[in-house]
One Martini backbone bead per residue (centre of mass of N, CA, C, O) as a GRO file, in nm:
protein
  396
    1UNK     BB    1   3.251   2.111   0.419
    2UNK     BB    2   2.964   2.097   0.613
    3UNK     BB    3   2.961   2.393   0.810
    4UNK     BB    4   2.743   2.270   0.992
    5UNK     BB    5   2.567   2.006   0.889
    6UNK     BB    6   2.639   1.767   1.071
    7UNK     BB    7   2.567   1.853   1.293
    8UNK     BB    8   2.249   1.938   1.244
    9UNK     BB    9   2.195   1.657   1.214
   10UNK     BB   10   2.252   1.520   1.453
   11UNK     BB   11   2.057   1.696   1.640
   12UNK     BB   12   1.829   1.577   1.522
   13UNK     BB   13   1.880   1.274   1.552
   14UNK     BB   14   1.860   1.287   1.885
   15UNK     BB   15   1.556   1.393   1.886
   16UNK     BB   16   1.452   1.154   1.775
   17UNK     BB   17   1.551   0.941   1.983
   18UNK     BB   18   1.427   1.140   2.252
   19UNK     BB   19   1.095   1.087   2.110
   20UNK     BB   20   1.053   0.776   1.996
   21UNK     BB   21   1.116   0.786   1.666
   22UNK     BB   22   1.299   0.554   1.546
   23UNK     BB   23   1.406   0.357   1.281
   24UNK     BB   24   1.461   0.034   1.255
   25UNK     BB   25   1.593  -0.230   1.111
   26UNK     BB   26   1.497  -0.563   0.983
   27UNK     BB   27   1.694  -0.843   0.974
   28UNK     BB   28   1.640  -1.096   0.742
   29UNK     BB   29   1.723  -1.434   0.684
   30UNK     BB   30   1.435  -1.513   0.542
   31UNK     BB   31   1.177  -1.569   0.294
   32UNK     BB   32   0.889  -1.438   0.304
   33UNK     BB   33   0.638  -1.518   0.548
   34UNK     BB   34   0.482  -1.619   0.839
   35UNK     BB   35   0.787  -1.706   0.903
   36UNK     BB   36   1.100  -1.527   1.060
   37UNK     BB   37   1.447  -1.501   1.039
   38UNK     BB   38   1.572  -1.340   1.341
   39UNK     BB   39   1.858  -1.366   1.492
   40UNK     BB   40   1.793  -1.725   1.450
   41UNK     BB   41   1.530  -1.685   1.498
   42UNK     BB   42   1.181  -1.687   1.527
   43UNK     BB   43   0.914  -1.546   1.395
   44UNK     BB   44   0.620  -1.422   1.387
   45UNK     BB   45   0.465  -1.219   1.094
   46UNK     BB   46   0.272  -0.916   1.147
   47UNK     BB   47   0.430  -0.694   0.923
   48UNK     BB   48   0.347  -0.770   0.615
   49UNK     BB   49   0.175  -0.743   0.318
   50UNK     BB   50   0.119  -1.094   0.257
   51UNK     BB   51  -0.146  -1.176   0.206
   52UNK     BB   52  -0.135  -1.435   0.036
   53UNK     BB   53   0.179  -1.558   0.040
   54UNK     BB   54   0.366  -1.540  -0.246
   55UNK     BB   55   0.649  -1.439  -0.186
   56UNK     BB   56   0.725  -1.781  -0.159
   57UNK     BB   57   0.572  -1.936  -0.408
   58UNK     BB   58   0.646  -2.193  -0.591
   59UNK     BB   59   0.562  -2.029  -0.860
   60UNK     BB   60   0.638  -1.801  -0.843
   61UNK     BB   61   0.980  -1.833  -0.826
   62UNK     BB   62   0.999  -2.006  -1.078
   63UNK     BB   63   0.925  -1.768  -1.267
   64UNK     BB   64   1.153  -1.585  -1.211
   65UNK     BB   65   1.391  -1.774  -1.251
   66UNK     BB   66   1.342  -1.831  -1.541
   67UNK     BB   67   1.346  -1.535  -1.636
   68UNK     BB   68   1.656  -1.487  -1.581
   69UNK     BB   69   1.794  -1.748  -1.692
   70UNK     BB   70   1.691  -1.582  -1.989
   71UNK     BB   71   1.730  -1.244  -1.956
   72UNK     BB   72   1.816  -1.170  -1.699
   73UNK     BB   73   1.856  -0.932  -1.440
   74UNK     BB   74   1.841  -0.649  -1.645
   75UNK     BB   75   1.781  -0.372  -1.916
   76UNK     BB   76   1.967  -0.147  -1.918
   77UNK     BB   77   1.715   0.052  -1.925
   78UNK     BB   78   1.469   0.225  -2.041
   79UNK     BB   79   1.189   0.171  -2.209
   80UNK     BB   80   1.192   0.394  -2.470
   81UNK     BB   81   1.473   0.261  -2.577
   82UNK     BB   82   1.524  -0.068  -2.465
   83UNK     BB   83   1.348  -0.179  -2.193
   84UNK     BB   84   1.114  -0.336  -2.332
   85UNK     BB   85   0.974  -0.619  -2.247
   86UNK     BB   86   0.749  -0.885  -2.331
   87UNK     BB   87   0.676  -0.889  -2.032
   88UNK     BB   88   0.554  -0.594  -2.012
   89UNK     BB   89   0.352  -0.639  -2.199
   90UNK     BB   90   0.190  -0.885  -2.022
   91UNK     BB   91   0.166  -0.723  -1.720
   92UNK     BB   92  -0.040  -0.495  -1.870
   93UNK     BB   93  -0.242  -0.716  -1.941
   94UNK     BB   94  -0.283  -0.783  -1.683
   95UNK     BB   95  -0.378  -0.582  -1.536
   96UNK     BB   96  -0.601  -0.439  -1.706
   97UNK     BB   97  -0.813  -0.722  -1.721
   98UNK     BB   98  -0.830  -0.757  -1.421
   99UNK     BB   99  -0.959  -0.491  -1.374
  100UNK     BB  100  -1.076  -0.321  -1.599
  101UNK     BB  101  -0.922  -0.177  -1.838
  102UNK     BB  102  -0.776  -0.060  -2.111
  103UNK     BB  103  -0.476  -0.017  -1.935
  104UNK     BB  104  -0.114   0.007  -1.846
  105UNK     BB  105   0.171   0.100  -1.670
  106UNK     BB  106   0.480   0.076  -1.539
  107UNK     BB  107   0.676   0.085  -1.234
  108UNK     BB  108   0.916   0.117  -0.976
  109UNK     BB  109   0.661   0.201  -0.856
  110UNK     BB  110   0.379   0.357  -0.680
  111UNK     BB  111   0.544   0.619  -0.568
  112UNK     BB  112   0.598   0.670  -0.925
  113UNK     BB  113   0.318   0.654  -1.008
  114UNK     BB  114   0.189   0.907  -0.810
  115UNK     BB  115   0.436   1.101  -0.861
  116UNK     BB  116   0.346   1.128  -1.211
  117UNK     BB  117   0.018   1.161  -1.277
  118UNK     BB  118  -0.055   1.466  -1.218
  119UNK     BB  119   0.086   1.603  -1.371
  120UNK     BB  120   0.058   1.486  -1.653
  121UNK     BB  121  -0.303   1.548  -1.656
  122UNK     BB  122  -0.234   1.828  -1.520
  123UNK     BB  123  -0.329   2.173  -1.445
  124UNK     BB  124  -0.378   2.475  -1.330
  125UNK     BB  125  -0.687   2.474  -1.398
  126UNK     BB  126  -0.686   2.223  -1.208
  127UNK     BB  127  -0.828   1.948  -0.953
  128UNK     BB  128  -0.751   1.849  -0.644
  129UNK     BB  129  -0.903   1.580  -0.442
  130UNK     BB  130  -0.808   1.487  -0.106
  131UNK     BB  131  -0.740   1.291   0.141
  132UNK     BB  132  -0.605   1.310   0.447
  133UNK     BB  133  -0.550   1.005   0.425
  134UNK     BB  134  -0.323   0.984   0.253
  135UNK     BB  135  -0.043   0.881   0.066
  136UNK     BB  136   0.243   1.014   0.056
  137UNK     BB  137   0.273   0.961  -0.236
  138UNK     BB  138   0.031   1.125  -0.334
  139UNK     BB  139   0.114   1.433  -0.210
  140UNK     BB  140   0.372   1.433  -0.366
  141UNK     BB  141   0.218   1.447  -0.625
  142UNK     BB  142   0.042   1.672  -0.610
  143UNK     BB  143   0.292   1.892  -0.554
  144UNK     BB  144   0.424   1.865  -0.855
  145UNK     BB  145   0.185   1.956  -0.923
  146UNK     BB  146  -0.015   2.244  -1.079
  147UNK     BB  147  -0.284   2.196  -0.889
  148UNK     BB  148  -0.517   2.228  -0.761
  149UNK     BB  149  -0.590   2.233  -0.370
  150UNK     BB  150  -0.792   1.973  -0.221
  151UNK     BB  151  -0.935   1.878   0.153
  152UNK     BB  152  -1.069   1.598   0.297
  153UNK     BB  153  -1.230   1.446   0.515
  154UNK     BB  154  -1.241   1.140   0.599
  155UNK     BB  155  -1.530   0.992   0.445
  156UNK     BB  156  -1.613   1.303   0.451
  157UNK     BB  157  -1.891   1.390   0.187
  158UNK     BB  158  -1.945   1.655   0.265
  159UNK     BB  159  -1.674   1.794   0.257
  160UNK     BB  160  -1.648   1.677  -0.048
  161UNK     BB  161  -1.875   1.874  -0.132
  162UNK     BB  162  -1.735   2.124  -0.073
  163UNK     BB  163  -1.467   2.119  -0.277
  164UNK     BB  164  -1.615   2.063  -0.499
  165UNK     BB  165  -1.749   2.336  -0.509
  166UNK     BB  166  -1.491   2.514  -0.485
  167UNK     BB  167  -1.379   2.422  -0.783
  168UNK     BB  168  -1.574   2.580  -0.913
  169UNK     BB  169  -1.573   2.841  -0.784
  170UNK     BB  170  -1.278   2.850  -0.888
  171UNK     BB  171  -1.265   2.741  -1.210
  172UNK     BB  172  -1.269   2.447  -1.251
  173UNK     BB  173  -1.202   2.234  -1.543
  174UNK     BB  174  -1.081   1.962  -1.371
  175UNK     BB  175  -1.178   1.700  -1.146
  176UNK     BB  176  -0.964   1.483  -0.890
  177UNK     BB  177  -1.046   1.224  -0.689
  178UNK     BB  178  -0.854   1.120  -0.442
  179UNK     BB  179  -0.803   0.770  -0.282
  180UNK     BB  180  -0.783   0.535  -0.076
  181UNK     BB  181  -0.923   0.202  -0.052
  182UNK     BB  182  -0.671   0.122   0.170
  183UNK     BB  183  -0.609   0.235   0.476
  184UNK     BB  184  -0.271   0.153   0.572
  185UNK     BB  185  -0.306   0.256   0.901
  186UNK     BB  186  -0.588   0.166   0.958
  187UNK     BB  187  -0.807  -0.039   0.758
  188UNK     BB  188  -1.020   0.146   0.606
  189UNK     BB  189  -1.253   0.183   0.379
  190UNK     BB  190  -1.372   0.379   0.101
  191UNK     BB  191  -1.662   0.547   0.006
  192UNK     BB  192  -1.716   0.488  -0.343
  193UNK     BB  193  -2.002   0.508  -0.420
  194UNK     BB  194  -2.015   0.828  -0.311
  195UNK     BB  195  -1.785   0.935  -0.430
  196UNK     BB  196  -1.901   0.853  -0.718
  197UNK     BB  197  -2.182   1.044  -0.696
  198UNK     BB  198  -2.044   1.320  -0.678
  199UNK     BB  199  -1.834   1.286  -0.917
  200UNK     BB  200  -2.115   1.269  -1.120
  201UNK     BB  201  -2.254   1.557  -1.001
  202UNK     BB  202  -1.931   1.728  -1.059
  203UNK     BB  203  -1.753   1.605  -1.266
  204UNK     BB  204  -1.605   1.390  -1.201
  205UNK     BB  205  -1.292   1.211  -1.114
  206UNK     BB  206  -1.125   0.899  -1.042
  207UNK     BB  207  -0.905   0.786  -0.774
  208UNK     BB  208  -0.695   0.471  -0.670
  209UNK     BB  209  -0.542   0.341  -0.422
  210UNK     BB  210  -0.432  -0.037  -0.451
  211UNK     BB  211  -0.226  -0.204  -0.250
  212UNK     BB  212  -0.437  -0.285   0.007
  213UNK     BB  213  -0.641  -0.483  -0.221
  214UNK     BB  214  -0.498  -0.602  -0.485
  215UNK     BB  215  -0.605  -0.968  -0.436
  216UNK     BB  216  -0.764  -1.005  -0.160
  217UNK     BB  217  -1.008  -0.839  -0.262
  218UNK     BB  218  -1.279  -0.903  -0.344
  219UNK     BB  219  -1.379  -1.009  -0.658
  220UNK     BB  220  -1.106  -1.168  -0.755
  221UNK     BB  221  -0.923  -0.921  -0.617
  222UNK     BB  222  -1.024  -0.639  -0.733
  223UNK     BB  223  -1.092  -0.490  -0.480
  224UNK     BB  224  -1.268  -0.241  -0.378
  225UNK     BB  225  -1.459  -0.198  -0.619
  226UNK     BB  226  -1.596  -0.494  -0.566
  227UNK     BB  227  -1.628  -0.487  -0.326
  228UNK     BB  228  -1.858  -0.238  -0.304
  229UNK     BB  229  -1.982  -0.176  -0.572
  230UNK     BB  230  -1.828   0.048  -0.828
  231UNK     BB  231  -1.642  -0.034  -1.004
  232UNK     BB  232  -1.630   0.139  -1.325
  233UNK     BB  233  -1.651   0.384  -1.117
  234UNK     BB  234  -1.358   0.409  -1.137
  235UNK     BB  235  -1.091   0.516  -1.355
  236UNK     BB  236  -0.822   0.528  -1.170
  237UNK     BB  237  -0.539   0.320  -1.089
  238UNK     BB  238  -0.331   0.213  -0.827
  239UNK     BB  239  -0.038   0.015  -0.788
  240UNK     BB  240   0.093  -0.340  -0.688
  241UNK     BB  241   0.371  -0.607  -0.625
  242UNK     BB  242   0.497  -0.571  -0.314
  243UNK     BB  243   0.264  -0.743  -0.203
  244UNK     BB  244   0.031  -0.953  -0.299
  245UNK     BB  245   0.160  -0.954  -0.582
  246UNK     BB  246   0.496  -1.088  -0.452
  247UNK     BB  247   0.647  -0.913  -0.324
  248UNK     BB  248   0.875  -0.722  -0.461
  249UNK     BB  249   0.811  -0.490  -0.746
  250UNK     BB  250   0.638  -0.229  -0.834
  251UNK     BB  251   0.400  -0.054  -1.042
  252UNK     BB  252   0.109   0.098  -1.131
  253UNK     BB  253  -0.146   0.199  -1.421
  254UNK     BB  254  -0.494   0.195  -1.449
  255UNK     BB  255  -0.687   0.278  -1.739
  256UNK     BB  256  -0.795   0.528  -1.996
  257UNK     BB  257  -0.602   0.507  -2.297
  258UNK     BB  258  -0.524   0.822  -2.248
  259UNK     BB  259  -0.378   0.816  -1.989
  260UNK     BB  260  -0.138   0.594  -2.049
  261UNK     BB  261  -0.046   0.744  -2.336
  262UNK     BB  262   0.050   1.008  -2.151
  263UNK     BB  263   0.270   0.844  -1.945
  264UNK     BB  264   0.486   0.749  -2.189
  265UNK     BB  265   0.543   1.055  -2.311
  266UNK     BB  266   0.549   1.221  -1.947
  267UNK     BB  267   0.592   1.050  -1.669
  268UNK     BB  268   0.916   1.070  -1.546
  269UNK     BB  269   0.943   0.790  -1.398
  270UNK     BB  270   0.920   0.636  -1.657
  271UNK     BB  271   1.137   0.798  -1.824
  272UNK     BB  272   1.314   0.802  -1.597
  273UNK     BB  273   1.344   0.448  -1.547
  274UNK     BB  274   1.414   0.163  -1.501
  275UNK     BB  275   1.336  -0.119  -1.582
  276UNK     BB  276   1.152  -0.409  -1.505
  277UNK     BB  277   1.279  -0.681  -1.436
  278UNK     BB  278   1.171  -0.995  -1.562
  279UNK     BB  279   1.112  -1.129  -1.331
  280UNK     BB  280   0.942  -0.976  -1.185
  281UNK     BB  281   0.729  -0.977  -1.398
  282UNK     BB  282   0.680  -1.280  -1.396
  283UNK     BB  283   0.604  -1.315  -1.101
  284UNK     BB  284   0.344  -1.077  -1.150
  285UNK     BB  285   0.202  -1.284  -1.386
  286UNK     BB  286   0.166  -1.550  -1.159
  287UNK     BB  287   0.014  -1.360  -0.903
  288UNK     BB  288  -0.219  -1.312  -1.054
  289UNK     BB  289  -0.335  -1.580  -1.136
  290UNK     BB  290  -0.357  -1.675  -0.855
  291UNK     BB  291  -0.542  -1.454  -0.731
  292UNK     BB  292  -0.791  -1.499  -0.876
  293UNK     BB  293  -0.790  -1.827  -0.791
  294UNK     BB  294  -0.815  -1.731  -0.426
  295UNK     BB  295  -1.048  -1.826  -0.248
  296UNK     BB  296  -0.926  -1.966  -0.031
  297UNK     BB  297  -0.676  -1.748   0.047
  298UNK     BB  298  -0.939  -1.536   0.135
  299UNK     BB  299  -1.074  -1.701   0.365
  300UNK     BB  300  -0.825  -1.738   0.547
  301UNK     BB  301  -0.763  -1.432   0.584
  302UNK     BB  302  -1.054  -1.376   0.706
  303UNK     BB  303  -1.054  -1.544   0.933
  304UNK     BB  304  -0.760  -1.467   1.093
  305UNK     BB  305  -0.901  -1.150   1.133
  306UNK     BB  306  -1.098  -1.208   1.303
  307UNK     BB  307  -0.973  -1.372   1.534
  308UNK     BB  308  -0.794  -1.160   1.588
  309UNK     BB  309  -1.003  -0.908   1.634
  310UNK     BB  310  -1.145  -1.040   1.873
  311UNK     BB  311  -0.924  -1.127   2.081
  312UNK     BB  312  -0.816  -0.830   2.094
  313UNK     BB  313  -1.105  -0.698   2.208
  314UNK     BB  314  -1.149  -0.940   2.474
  315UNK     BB  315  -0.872  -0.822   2.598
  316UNK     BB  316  -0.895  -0.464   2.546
  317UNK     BB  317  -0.789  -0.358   2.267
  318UNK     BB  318  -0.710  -0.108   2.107
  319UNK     BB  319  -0.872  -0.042   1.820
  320UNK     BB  320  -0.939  -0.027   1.476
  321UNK     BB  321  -1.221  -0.032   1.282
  322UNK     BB  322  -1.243  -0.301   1.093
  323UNK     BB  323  -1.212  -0.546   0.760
  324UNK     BB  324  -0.928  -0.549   0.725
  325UNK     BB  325  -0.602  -0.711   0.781
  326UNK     BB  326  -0.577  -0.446   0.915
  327UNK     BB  327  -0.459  -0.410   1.266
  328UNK     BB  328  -0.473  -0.136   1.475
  329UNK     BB  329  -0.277  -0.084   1.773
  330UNK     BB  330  -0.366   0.202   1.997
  331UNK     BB  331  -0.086   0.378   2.195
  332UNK     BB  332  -0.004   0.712   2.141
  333UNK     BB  333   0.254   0.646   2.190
  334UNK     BB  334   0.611   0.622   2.089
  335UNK     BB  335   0.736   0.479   2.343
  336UNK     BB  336   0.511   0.229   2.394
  337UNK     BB  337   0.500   0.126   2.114
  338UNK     BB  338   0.811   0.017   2.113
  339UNK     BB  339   0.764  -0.161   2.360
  340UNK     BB  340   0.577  -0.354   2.252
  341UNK     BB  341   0.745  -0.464   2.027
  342UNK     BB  342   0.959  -0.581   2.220
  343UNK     BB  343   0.801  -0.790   2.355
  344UNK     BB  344   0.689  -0.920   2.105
  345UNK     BB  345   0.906  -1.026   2.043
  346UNK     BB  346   1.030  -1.165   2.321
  347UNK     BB  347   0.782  -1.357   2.228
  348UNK     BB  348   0.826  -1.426   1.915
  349UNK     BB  349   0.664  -1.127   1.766
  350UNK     BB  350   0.681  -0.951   1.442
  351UNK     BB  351   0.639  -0.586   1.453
  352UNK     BB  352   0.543  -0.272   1.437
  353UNK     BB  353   0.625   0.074   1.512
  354UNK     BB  354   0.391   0.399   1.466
  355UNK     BB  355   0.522   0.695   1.368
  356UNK     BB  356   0.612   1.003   1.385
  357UNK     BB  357   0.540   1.086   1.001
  358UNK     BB  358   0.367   0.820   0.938
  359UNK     BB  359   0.199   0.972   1.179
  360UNK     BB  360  -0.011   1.131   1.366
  361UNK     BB  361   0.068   1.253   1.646
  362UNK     BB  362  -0.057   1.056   1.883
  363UNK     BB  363  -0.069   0.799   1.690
  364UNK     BB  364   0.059   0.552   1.805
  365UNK     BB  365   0.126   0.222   1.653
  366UNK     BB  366   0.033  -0.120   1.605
  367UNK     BB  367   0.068  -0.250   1.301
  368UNK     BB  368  -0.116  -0.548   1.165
  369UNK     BB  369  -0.097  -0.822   0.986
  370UNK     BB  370  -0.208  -1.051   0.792
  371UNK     BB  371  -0.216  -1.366   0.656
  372UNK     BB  372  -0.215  -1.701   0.481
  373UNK     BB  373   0.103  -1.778   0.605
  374UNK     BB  374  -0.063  -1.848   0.808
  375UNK     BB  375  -0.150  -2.020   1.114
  376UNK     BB  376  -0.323  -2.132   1.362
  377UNK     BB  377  -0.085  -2.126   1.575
  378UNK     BB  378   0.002  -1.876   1.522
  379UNK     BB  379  -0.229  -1.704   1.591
  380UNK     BB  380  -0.235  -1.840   1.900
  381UNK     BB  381   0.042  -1.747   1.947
  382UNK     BB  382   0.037  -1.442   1.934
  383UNK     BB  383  -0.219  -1.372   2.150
  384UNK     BB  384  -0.057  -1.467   2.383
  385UNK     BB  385   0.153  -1.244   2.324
  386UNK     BB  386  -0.002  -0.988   2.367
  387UNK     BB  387  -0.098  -1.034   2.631
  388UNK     BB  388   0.149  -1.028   2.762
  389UNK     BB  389   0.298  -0.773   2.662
  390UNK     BB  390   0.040  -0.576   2.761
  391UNK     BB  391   0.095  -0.627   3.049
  392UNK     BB  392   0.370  -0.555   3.090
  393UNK     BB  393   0.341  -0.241   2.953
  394UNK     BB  394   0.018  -0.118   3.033
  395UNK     BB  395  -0.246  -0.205   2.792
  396UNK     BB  396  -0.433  -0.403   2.976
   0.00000   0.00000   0.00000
């Protein structure tokens, strides 16, 4: 019944495999940590999001299971119906608190909140200004939204400059500036405080999403915001738990509270989803609580970037530059890349290789991640398999 749609995915499918685009899942036998068993094996593990260790922290994993083992598995019910449960406003006025906003909403994901709030909010008279390495999420949001789109070259304020004219000059009614605030892929902070003096001089509106920064980044992990010091001058935040904050799943917005009250009004991923089991919410008020007084484990963080990314720039690989746990070593080809990521497997170490539709064509890489859940060990066992991988590949 097909009538030749299963053909032409198979042919897309193999086009996919001789292009050396292909994604294949790795099945992880054991916790999310700095080490991880991979068929049998034991692997260090540079390739996860758990900036701080929380993953698998025993104080995170107690409140969830406590959390599950009164309240049940999940809510069966959206929100508004009958699914928000005491932990779900405990959460987001945690959330609220830590960012410093008015209040927070919670989603099944952050590329759910992301994917909700610009409809939401804007309407065909207003203007979404958005850097062009935005994540998926935030893309696919701006899409859904009928605001008018325009796009800026990455941290080039000149650019965006000229967009907030553009839109001006189009009889743009509001206009709302996005960026990321760490560059998933790339692993560089978004110039905030600049973004932000434009948007006081054109009159706009800032949002962040802060996936890869709130926890473990700035003071008290408050993210780029406080790292930066552009502080309250970011209006709307987008963020997760599945990342520092406890690894699990969710994601929220934070901003000012007419915001907020009209995305539980309006914003469809949150009103036709599932709301988030009690224990996730648990485990994410856990993580919170932890990461705000985690200044040993952002220490530790910090230190094992710096020498992870001394060492491998002193062995000769191409690095994007960057002060934040995102390392990426650039291999430009997506078959080398994928030949390194495996010599690195079978050195001991965990990593991924990212390619198009990932990232743009001719630029992939091997994406490393830090954790405070690695070791001194760790680290030195890392390096010296970089090196050994990279001479075998022929990338260093």
């Amino acid at each position: 019944m097909m009538h030749g749609l299963a053909d032409h995915l198979s042919a897309t499918l193999a086009q996919i495999r001789a292009d050396g685009l292909e994604k294949s899942e790795t099945v992880i036998g054991s916790s999310q940590s700095g080490t991880v068993t991979v068929g049998g094996r034991q692997l260090v593990n540079l390739c996860a999001n758990n900036y701080l260790g929380l993953a698998d922290h025993s104080e995170v994993v107690e409140a969830t299971i406590k959390a599950t083992e009164n309240f049940g598995s999940g809510m069966a019910s959206v929100r508004f119906i009958c699914g928000t449960h005491e932990l779900h406003k405990e959460l987001e006025n945690s959330v609220a608190r830590y960012l410093e906003k008015d209040d927070a909403i919670l989603f099944g994901s952050c590329f759910d909140a992301n994917g909700g709030i610009f409809e939401t909010i804007l309407g065909p008279e207003d203007a979404v200004i958005s850097d062009t390495l935005n994540h998926a999420s935030i893309i696919d949001g701006v899409r859904l939204s009928k605001a008018r789109r325009y796009r800026f070259q990455t941290s080039d304020m000149d650019d965006l400059r000229l967009q907030l004219q553009a839109a001006d000059d189009d009889g743009a009614r509001f206009k709302l500036i996005v960026t990321d605030g760490v560059f998933s892929m790339d692993g560089f902070i978004a110039n905030l405080p600049e973004i932000c003096n434009l948007a006081e001089q054109y009159r706009a509106a800032v949002m962040i999403d802060e996936c890869h920064a709130t926890g473990h980044l700035g003071e008290k992990g408050r993210g780029t915001p406080a790292l930066t010091g552009a502080g309250g001058r970011v209006d709307i935040i987008s963020g997760t738990f599945g990342k520092t904050l406890g690894g699990a799943m969710g994601g929220f917005i934070a901003g000012p509270q007419p915001v907020i009250d009209l995305l539980r009004q309006r914003a469809r991923p949150y009103l036709f989803s599932n709301a988030l089991p009690p224990g996730v919410a648990a485990g994410a008020i856990k993580a919170i609580e932890i990461a705000e007084k985690a200044d040993d484990l952002r220490r530790t963080l910090a230190n094992y970037t710096a020498r992870f990314r001394s060492a491998l720039t002193e062995a000769g690989f191409d690095l994007v530059p960057g002060e934040t746990p995102i390392i990426p070593l650039m291999l430009y080809d997506a078959v080398k890349a994928q030949k390194m990521a495996q010599a690195l497997r079978d050195r001991g170490v965990l990593v991924s290789a990212f390619s198009f539709p990932v990232v743009p064509r001719e630029k992939a890489r091997i994406r490393t991640q830090m954790s405070a859940a690695l070791t001194d060990e760790n680290i030195s066992f890392a390096i010296d398999a970089f090196i050994g991988a990279g001479r075998d590949v022929g990338v260093i």
